[in-house]
C-alpha positions as CSV (number, residue, x, y, z in Angstrom):
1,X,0.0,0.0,0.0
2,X,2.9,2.6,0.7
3,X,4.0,1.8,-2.8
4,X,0.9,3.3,-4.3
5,X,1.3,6.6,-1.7
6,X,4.9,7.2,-3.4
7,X,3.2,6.9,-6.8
8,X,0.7,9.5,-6.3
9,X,3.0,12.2,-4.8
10,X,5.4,11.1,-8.1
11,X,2.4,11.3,-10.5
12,X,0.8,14.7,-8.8
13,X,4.6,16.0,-9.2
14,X,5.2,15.3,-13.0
15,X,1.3,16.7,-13.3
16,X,2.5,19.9,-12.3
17,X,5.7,20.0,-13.7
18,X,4.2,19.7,-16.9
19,X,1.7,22.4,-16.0
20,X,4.6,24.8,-15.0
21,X,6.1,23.6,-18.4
22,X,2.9,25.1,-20.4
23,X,2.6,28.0,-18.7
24,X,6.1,28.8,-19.6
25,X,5.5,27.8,-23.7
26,X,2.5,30.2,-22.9
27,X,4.2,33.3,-21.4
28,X,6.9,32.6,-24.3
29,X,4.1,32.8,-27.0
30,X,3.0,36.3,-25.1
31,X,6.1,37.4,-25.8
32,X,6.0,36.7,-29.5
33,X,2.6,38.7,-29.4
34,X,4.7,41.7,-28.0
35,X,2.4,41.6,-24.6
36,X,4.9,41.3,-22.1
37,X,3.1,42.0,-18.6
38,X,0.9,39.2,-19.0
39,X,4.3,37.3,-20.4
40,X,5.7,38.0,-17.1
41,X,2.8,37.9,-14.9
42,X,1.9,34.2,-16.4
43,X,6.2,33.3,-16.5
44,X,6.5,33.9,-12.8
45,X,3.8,31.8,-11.7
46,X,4.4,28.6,-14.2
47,X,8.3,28.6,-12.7
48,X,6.3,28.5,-9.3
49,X,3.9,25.5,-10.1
50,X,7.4,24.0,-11.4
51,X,9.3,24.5,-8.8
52,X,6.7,23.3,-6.4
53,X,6.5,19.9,-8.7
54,X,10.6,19.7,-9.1
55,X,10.4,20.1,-5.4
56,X,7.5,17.6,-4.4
57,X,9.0,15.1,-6.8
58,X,12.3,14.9,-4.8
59,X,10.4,15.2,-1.2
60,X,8.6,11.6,-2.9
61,X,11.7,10.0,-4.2
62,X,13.6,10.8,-1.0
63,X,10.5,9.5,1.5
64,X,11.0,6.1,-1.2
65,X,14.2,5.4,-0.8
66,X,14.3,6.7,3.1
67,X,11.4,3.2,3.5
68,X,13.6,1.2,1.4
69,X,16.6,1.6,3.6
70,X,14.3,1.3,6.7
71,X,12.7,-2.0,5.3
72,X,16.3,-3.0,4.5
73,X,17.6,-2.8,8.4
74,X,14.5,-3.2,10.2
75,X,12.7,-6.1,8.6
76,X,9.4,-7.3,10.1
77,X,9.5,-9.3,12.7
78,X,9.0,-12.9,12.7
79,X,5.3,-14.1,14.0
80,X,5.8,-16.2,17.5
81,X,4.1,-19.7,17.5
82,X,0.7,-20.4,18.4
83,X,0.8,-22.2,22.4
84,X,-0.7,-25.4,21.1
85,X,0.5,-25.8,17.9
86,X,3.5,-27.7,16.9
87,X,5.7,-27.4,14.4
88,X,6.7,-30.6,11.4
89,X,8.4,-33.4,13.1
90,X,7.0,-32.6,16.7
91,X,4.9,-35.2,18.3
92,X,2.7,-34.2,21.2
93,X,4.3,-36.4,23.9
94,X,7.8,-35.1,25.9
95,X,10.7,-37.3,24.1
96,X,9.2,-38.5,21.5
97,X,10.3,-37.0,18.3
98,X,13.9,-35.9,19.3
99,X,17.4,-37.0,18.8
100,X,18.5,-38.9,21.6
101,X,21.9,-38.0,23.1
């Protein structure tokens, strides 16, 4: 399930990189019209949305790799046995079952 959160921050990040990247083929067409206030005005805030998404994609690739390393060194736990339940090879009576020595 984590998997799927790192994919959404990743996907909502290229999403708005590739917004930022429009507005900035938009502000540049502006400029070819000779209107350069709007130019600017729509230029400063597509380099924001970019940099928010250039900035939110690294925040997600770091928080991947940090749960990676953390699976890596902590692994789960192992689950105890059930009281009552024996294992292959175990017989329910004491002695029976085991190497004598």
């Amino acid at each position: 399930m984590s998997h799927w959160r790192y994919f959404w921050r990743e996907a909502l990040a290229v999403v708005l990189m590739l917004m930022g990247i429009f507005g900035l083929v938009q502000a540049l067409g502006l400029v070819a019209q000779r209107q350069v206030i709007g130019a600017s005005v729509i230029g400063v805030l597509a380099l924001f949305v970019f940099r928010g998404g250039l900035s939110l994609l690294k925040v997600a690739v770091a928080a991947r790799i940090v749960q990676q390393t953390q699976d890596r060194l902590y692994p789960a736990p192992a689950q105890p046995l059930m009281a009552g339940k024996r294992g292959p090879g175990q017989s329910g009576r004491p002695g029976v079952g085991r190497p004598s020595a």
